[in-house]
Wavefront OBJ file of the C-alpha trace (Angstrom):
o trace
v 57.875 93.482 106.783
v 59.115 95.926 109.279
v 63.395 95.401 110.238
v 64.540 93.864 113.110
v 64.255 96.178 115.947
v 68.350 96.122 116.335
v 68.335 97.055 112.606
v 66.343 100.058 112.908
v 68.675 101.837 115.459
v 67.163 100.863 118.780
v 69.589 100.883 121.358
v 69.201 98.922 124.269
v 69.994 100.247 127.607
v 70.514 98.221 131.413
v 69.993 99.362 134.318
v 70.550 98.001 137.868
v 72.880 95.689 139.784
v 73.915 92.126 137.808
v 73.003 88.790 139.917
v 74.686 86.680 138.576
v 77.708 86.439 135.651
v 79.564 83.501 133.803
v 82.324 81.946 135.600
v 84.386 82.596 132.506
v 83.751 83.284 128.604
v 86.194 80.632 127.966
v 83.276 77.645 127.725
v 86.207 75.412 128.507
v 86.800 76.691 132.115
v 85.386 74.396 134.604
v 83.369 72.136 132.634
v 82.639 70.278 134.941
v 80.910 72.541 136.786
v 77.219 71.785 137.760
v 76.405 75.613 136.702
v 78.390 78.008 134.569
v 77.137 80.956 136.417
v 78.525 82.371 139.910
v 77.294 85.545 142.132
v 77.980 89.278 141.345
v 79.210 91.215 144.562
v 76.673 93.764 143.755
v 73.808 91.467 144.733
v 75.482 89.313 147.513
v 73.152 90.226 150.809
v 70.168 90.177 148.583
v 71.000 86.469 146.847
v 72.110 84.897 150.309
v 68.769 84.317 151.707
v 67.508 83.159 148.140
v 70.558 80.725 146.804
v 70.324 77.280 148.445
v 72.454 76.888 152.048
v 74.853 74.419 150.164
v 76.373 77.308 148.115
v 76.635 79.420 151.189
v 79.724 79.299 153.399
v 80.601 80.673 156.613
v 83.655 81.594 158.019
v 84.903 83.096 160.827
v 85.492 86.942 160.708
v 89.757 86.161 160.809
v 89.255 83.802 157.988
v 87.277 86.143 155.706
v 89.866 89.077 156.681
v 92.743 86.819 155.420
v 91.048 85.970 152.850
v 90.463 89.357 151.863
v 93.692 90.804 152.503
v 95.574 87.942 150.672
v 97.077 90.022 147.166
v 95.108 87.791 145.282
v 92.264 86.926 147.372
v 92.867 82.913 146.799
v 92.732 80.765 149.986
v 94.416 77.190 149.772
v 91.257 74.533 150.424
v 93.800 72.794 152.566
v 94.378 76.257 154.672
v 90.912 75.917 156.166
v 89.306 72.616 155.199
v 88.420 72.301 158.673
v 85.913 75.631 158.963
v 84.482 75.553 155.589
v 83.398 72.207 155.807
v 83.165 71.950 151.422
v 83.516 67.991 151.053
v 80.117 68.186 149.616
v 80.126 71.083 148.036
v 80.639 70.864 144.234
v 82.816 73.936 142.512
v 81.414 76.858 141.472
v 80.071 80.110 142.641
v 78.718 80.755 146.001
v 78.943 83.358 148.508
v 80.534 83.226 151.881
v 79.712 85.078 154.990
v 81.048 85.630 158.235
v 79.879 84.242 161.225
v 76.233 85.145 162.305
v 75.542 86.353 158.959
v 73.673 82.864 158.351
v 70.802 84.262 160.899
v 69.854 87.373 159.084
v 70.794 86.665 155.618
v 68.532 89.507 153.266
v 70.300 92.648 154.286
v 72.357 91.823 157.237
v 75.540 90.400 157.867
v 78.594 90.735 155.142
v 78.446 88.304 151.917
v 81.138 88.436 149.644
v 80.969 86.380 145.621
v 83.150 83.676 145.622
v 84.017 80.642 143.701
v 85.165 77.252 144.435
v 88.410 76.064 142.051
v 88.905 72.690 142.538
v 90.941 73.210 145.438
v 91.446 77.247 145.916
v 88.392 79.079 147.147
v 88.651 82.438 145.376
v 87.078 85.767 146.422
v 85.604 87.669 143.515
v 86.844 90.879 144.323
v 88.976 93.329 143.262
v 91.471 95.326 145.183
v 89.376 98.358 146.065
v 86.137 96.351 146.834
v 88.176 94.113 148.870
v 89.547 97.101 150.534
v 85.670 98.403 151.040
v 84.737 94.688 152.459
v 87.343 95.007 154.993
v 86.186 98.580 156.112
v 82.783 97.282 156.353
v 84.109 93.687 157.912
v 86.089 96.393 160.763
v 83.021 98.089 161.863
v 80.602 94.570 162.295
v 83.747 93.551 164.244
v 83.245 96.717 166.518
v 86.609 97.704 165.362
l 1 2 3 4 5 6 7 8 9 10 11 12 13 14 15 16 17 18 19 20 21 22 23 24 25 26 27 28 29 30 31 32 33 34 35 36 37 38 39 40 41 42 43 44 45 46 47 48 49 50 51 52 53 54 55 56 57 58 59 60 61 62 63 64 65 66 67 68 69 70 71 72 73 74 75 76 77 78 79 80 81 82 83 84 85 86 87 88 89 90 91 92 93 94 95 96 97 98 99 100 101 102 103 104 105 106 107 108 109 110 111 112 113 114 115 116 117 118 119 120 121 122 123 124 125 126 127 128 129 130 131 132 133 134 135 136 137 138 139 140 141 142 143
């Protein structure tokens, strides 16, 4: 028979934005977890109208710009248990939004990957993209 495709020099090429990503390669990280996969940035806007409203958070626009300015983007649970409301939301990935994003979720609004760690809420940005969020988090402020 003929090779496997692989074998016979095919090379396989991706294109687009990633949806989703493993939490970690380490399969030990998070076990516990009821999924192993959290959001890509890329595809935040497009995935917030489409994930289910318990892995969606909403914060205030201060929040999220504290959150984003913070050097590692890591928020204490205890630092605003009160406006995220996540007693009943188990850890893992999700996205949060800012305030009014929750009415025009596909395309509108500001969504930013995140993941719940036990008890640190963790944006899953880096420096420059945090840095972009911000910009973009400025002008829905009217800033």
């Amino acid at each position: 028979g003929d090779p496997p495709l692989w074998e016979a020099g095919l090379e396989v090429v991706s294109a687009g934005a990633a949806a989703f990503e493993p939490l970690s390669t380490n399969p030990d990280f998070m076990r516990a977890c009821p999924c192993r996969w959290r959001p890509c940035q890329e595809a935040a806007r497009i995935l917030a109208g489409m994930i289910s409203p318990a892995r969606r958070v909403i914060l205030q626009s201060t929040t999220l710009r504290r959150l984003l300015e913070a050097p590692t983007r890591v928020f204490a649970i205890s630092e605003v248990q009160n406006e995220l409301g996540l007693s009943s939301t188990a850890p893992g990935g999700l996205l949060v939004g800012i305030a009014g994003s929750e009415e025009s979720a596909v395309g509108g609004g500001l969504w930013v990957a995140a993941v719940l760690l036990g008890r640190e809420l963790q944006a899953m940005v880096d420096r420059e993209r945090a840095a972009g969020l911000l910009l973009i988090l400025g002008l829905l402020e009217g800033n």
